[in-house]
C-alpha positions, 0 to 999 in steps of 0.5 A, a space after each residue: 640516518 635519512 630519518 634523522 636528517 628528516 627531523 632535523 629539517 623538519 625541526 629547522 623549519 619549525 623553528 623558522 616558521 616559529 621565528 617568523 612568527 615571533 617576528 610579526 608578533 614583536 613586530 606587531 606588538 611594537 608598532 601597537 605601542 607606538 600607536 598606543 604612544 600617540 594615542 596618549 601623548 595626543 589624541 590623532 584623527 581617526 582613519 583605516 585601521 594600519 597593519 604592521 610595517 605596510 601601514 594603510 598601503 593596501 588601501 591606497 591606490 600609489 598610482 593616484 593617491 588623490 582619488 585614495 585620499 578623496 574616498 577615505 574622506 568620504 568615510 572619515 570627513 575633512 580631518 583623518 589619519 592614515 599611515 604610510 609604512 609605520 609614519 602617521 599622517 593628518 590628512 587636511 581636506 576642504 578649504 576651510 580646514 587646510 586654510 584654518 591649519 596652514 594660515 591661522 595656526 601657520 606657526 605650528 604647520 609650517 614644518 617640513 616632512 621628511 620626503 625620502 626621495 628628495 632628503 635622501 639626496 640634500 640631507 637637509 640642505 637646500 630650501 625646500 626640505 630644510 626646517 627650523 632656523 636653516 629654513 628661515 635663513 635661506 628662504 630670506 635670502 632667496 627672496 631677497 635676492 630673486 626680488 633684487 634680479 626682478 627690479 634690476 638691469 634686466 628684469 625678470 619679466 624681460 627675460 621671460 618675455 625673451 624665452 617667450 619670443 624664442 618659443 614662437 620662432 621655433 613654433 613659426 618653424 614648424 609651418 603648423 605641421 603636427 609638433 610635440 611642444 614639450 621640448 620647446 616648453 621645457 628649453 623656455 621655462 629652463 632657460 629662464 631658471 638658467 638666466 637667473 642662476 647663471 647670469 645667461 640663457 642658453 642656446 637650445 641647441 646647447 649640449 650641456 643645456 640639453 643635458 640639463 633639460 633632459 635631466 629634469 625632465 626626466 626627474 619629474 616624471 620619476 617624482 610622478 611615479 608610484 616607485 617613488 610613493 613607495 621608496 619614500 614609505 619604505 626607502 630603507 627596504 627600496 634603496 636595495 632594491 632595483 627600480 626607477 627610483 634608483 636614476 632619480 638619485 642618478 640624475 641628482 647627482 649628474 644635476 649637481 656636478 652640472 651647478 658645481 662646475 657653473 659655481 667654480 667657474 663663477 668663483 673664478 671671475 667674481 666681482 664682489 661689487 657686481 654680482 651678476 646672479 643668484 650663484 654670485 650672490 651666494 657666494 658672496 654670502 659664504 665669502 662673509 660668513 666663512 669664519 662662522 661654524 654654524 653658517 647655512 651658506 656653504 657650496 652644498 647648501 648652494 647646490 641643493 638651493 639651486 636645485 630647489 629652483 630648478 625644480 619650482 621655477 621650472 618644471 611647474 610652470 612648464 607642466 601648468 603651461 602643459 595643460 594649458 595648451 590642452 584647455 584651450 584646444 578642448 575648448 576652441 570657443 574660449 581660445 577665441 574668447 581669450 584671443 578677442 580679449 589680447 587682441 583688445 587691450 594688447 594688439 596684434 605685435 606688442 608682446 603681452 606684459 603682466 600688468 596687462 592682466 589687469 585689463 584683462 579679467 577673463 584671460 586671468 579668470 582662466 589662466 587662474 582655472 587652468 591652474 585650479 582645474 589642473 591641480 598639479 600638485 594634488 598632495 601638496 608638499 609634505 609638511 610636520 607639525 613643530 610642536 603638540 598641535 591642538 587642532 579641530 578637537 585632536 592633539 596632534 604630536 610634534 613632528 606628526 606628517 601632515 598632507 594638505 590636501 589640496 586637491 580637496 580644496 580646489 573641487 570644494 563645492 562649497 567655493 567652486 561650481 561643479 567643481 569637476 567642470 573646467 569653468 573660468 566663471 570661478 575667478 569672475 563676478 556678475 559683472 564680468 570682473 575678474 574675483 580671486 577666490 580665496 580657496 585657489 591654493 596651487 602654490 600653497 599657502 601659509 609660511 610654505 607658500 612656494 617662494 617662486 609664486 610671482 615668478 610662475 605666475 608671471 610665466 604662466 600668463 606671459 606665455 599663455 597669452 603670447 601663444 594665443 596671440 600668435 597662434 591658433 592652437 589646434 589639436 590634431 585629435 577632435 577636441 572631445 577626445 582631448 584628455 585632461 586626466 593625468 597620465 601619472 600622479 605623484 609630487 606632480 600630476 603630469 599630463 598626457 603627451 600631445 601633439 598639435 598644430 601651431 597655425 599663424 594668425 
């Protein structure tokens, strides 16, 4: 009996040992035809041969993708392929080949890739993850709208100038003592999204403002996560898996009960004659087309929009502003040289304005290598080919993933002077002038150029210089131990978290 039991056991394991092995072999013999596929209906770039299911996981790094992706151009030059699970993705590296995809054959490139752990929550809506004639509208409308705040009663310089002035008392507070400024940054830079979403700032004392700075804040360093590099290779294996990845959809969820409370509450006291912010405005719009069965303006494509916003217009800038801080205080002589140059052209008192700027070459030179240096979203933003592209030789596939490297754009030797070196004498000319370089990319570029540029560009300046005007930006380590490196790569690169000490001039 026991022997018989004993090759019965025996003969189960066989069988699963053989099942297995018939598995990865149709498995195998699956995604070689799929490859096999492309290879004939296109011709992809060559890169590192994938395996089956993982694809080339094994060779990248998905703490910091970047520095995989740099190492693999070194071997396969400015144009390869690379596949994350069983996705394949063009890999663009180099000014001149991001720049020839994205702005001379913007046309083709300007698609969106599916990126998980954004679309598993917005299914589409929204902005930044929508494509096609969904993606058109919408961003016409944001644009549209954000420009009309900006010329309107109150502008949007007015507002950050404000949020500006409220960081500078709560630093005053402080008495120089060692301070954390990440709160502080995350409250301005929120509450100038919330001014013009919701008509109205927030008090940082606020709990339901807290709550929604808390969120976010947290997000971003969840998107920065190798978890989330890889739930969105695999998110049909990671959506039953426990892990970090599973708050960011939590947190989605808590961000957009928030909006929709704002929205209702908006829906309530709407004035069609007077809007009062982006939510009125679109609400407005879904009040026109309610009869239309087709229409993109709906509560949930609201929601998603205005997270879209949130997520730009806010944590970006604050990131940037981030580093921004560590720069000057790692190197004191070009805070001095930036202080020397506002206290010139703005004074001691009046608040700093944008057109100042333009007196200015040398704070906008490295305000513009602050941005270059810091590099804080390295992979850009996914993107798709809209139809079978003919490029650099290949014929790439319609709804192939693309990555605009620009990372490799921004330390490309060829535009950029040791581009490893933080050196703000990349944005100026012999003379001192300040010179834009047309290899300065971190907003993107092309048709998916991020729709809140002059918004960060305006932030980022106003609140640089007003700090510097005020204070003396002292770290409380020896500058030489300052580090620029990121403590995390992913949609976002994230500094190191600081203290220092905000001395009053």
């Amino acid at each position: 009996m026991l022997e018989h039991l004993t090759e019965i056991a025996s003969g189960q394991l066989a069988w699963s040992v053989v099942t297995a092995a018939l598995l990865a072999i149709c498995t195998s013999c699956l995604l070689f035809q799929k490859w096999n596929e492309q290879g004939t209906k296109g011709r992809l770039p060559p890169g590192p041969r994938p395996l089956p299911i993982v694809g080339n996981l094994l060779q990248l790094d998905p703490k910091n993708m970047p520095k995989s992706l740099m190492a693999l151009r070194e071997r396969y030059g400015s144009i390869y392929t690379i596949y994350l699970g069983s996705q394949p993705f063009v890999v663009l590296c180099g000014y001149q080949v991001v720049k020839e995809a994205l702005v001379d054959h913007s046309e083709e490139f300007h698609g969106r890739m599916d990126y998980p752990a954004f679309t598993d929550f917005t299914h589409g809506d929204g902005i930044a993850f929508s494509n096609g004639e969904k993606w058109k509208v919408l961003r016409c409308f944001a644009v549209q709208t954000l420009r009309e705040f900006g010329m309107g009663r109150r502008s949007i310089e007015e507002r950050i100038q404000e949020e500006a002035r409220c960081m500078v008392e709560e630093l005053a507070k402080t008495k120089a003592t060692p301070t954390d400024p990440s709160f502080l940054i995350g409250c301005a830079f929120t509450n100038i999204i919330c001014s013009i979403v919701f008509g109205d700032r927030f008090e940082y004392k606020d709990n339901k403002f807290l709550t929604l700075v808390g969120l976010l804040n947290e997000n971003l360093h969840h998107l920065s996560s190798s978890w989330i590099q890889v739930y969105n290779m695999f998110p049909g294996i990671m959506s039953y898996l426990p892990g970090p990845h599973n708050r960011l959809f939590k947190n989605y969820e808590k961000i957009r009960l928030l909006i929709l409370e704002t929205a209702k509450m908006h829906q309530e006291t709407l004035d069609p004659d007077f809007p009062r912010d982006f939510i009125d405005c679109f609400l407005l719009k879904m009040q026109q087309e309610k009869e239309d069965p087709f229409t993109y303006f709906h509560m949930n494509s609201l929601l998603m929009t205005t997270q879209n916003l949130f997520i730009a217009g806010a944590e970006a800038s604050a990131t940037i502003v981030h580093y921004g801080i560590l720069i000057l205080m790692k190197y004191p002589e070009l805070q001095a040289k930036v202080y020397e140059e506002i206290i010139q052209v703005v004074g001691p008192h009046r608040s700093p304005l944008f057109e100042d700027r333009v007196q200015m070459p040398y704070t906008d030179a490295l305000i513009h290598e602050i941005q270059r240096f810091s590099d804080i979203v390295p992979m850009g933003v996914p993107r798709a080919v809209t139809t079978d592209t003919h490029y650099c030789g290949y014929t790439i596939p319609k709804g192939t993933g693309v990555i605009a490297f620009l990372s490799s754009v921004h330390r490309d030797i060829t535009k950029f002077n040791d581009p490893e070196v933080f050196d703000p004498t990349n944005f100026l000319d012999k003379k001192g002038n300040f010179n834009r370089s047309e290899a300065f990319m971190p907003f993107g570029v092309g048709k998916r150029v991020c729709l809140g540029e002059p918004l960060a560009r305006m932030e980022i300046f106003l609140f640089l210089t007003i700090l510097v005007q005020h204070f003396i930006l002292q770290p409380v380590v020896p500058p030489e131990e300052i580090d620029l490196s990121p403590i995390s790569i992913g949609l976002i690169a994230i500094p190191h978290p600081f203290k220092f000490r905000a001395i009053p001039r």
